[in-house]
C-alpha positions as CSV (number, residue, x, y, z in Angstrom):
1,X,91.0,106.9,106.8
2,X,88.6,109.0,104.2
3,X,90.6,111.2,101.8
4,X,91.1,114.9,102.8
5,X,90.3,115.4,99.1
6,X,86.9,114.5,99.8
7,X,85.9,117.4,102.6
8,X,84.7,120.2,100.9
9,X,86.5,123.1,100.7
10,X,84.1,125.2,102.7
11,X,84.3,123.0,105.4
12,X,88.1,123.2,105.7
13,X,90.2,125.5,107.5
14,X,93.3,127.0,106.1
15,X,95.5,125.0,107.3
16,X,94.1,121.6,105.9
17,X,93.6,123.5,102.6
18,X,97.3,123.8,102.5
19,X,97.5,120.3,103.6
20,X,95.7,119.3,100.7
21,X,97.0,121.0,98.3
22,X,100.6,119.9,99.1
23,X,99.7,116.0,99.0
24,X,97.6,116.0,96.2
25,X,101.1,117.3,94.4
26,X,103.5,115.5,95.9
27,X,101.1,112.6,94.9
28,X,101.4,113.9,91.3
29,X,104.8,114.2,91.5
30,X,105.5,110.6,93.0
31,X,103.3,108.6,90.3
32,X,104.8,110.8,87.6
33,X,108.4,109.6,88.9
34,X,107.6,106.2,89.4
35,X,105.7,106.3,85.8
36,X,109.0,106.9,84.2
37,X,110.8,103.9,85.5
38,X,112.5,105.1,88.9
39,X,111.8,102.2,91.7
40,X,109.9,104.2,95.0
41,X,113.1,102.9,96.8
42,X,115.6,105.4,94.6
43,X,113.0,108.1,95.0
44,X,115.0,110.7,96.7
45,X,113.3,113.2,98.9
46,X,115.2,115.9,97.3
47,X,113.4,114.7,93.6
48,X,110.0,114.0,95.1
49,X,110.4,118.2,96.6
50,X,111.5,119.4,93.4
51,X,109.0,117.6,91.5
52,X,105.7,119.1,93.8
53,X,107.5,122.8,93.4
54,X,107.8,122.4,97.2
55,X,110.8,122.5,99.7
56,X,112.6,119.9,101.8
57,X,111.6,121.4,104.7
58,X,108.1,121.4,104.2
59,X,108.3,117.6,102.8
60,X,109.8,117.0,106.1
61,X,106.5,118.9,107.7
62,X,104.2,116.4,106.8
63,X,106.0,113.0,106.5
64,X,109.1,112.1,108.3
65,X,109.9,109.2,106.4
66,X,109.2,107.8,103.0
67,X,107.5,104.8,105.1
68,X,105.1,107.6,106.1
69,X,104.9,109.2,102.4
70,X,104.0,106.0,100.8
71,X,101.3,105.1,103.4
72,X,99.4,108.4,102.8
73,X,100.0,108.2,99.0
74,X,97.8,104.8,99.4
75,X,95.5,106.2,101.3
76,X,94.7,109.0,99.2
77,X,94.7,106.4,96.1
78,X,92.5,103.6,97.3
79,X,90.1,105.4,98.6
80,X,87.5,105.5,95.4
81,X,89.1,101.6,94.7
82,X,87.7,100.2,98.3
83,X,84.6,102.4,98.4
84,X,83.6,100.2,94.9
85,X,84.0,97.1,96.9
86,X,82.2,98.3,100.0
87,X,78.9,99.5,98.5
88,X,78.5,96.2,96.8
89,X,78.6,94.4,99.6
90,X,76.3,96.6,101.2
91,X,74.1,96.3,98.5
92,X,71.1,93.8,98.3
93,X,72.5,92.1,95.5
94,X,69.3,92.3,93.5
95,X,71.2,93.0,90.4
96,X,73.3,89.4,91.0
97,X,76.7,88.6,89.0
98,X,76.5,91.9,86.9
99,X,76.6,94.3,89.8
100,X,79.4,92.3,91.4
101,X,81.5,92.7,87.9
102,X,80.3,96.3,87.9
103,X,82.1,97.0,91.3
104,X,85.2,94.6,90.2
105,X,85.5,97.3,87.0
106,X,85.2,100.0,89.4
107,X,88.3,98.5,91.5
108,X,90.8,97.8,88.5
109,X,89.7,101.3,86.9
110,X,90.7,102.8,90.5
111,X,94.1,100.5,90.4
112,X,94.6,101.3,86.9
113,X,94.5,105.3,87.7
114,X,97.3,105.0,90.8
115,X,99.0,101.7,88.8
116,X,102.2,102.9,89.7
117,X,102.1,104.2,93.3
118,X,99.8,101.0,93.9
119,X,102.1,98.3,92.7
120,X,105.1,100.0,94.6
121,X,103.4,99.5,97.3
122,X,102.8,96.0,97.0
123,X,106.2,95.6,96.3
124,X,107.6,97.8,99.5
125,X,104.8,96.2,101.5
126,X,106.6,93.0,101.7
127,X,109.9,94.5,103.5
128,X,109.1,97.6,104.7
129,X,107.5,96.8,108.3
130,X,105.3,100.3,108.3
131,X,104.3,99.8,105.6
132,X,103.4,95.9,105.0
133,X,101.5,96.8,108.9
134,X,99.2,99.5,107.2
135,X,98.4,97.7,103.8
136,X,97.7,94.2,106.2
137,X,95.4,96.3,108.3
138,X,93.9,98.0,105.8
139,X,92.9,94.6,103.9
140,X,91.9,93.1,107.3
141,X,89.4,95.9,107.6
142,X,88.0,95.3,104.3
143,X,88.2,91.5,105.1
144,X,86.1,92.1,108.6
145,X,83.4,93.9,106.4
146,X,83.4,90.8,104.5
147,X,82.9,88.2,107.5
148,X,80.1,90.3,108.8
149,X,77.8,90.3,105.6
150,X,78.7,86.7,104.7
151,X,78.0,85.9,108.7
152,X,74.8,87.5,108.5
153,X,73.6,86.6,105.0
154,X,74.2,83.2,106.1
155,X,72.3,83.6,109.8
156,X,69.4,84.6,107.4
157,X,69.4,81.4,105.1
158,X,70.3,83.1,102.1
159,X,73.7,81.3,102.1
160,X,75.0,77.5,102.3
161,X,75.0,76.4,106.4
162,X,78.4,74.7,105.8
163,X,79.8,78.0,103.9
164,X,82.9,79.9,106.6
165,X,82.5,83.5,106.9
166,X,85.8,83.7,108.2
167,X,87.9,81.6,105.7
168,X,85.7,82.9,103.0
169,X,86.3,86.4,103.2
170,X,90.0,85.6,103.9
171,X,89.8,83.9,100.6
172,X,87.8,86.9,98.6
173,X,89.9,89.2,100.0
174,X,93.4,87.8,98.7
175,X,91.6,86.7,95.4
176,X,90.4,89.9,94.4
177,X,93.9,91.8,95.7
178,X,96.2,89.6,93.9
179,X,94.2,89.2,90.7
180,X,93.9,93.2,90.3
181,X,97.7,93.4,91.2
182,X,98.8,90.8,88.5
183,X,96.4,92.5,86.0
184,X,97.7,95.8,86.6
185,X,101.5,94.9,87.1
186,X,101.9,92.3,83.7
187,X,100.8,92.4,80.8
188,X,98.8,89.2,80.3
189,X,97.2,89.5,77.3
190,X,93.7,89.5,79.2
191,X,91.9,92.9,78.7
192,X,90.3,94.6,81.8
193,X,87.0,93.8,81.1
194,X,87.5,89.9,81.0
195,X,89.2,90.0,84.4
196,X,86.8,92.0,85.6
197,X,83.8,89.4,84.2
198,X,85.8,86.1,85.4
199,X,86.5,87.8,88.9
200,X,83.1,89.0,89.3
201,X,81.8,85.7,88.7
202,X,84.1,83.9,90.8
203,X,83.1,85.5,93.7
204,X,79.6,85.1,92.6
205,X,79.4,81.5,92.7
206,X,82.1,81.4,95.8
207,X,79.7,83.5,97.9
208,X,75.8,82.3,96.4
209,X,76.9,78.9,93.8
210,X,75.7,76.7,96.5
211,X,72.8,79.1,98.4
212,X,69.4,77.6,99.4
């Protein structure tokens, strides 16, 4: 689902101007909570309200849970971070490695900007049924992009015959979403520009190492 933020204001109405307005604070407000140590489970509505000068009522309004909160929070964050991925594998791939290490900077610097909300919800993703639902769907999405350019690069001989769309982008996908996760969530030691580099070229040589 594309951000609200993205629509231009002239081509909003009132209503989704207020709209806007109220989640980009109440995203403010949540990363700024969960920057200074609270876990997203102790968030209380009450806080998250106070925080985005707004009332409990009007939370209420626009999410009816904090199952729902968190789920448009993520939308509203990722956007930028998938859109990186997406238009480099919808790219010709002229520019080889370094473009695919260009878009892999462009996904931890999107991570990096929403750490917080982002790594809560990998964490409440793995109990929280709503939640885990949308995050798995919206992977499997990005995953079904994937298959389809691996499936046709590979009907055109620019990839190995034996190489599997489908377990290959099952395998990109979980790579990429675990390493930016564990880069993000510890501190490893490794800076953002060397994940980026080995990443990029992992998937490289996954995708093309062994092409015609």
């Amino acid at each position: 689902m594309p951000s609200l933020t993205r629509v231009p204001r002239s081509a909003r109405k009132p209503g989704e101007d207020r709209r806007v307005d109220f989640e980009r604070r109440v995203l403010r407000a949540v990363e700024d909570l969960l920057a200074e140590g609270i876990p997203f489970t102790e968030l209380a509505v009450q806080k998250i309200a106070a925080a985005s000068g707004s009332a409990r009522s009007t939370f209420y309004r626009y999410f009816p849970d904090k199952s729902s909160l968190l789920i448009r929070m993520a939308e509203l964050a990722t956007t930028d971070l998938f859109a990186a991925a997406e238009q480099w594998w919808a790219a010709e791939h002229t520019d080889r490695r370094a473009g695919v290490v260009r878009a892999i900077a462009a996904m931890i610097d999107g991570f990096r900007a929403h750490r917080h909300l982002l790594l809560a919800l990998s964490e409440v993703a793995t109990y929280d049924r709503e939640v885990g639902a949308y995050w798995r769907s919206r992977v499997a999405t990005f995953a079904a992009l994937v298959h389809t350019r691996l499936d046709a690069d590979r009907a055109a001989g620019r990839l190995a015959d034996d190489l599997n769309p489908t377990a290959t982008a099952l395998v990109l996908t979980s790579m990429v979403e675990r390493t930016i996760t564990v880069a993000c969530g510890l501190d490893t030691g490794i800076s953002d520009e060397e994940v980026a580099e080995a990443l990029g070229r992992a998937i490289w040589l996954v995708v093309y190492g062994d092409a015609p």
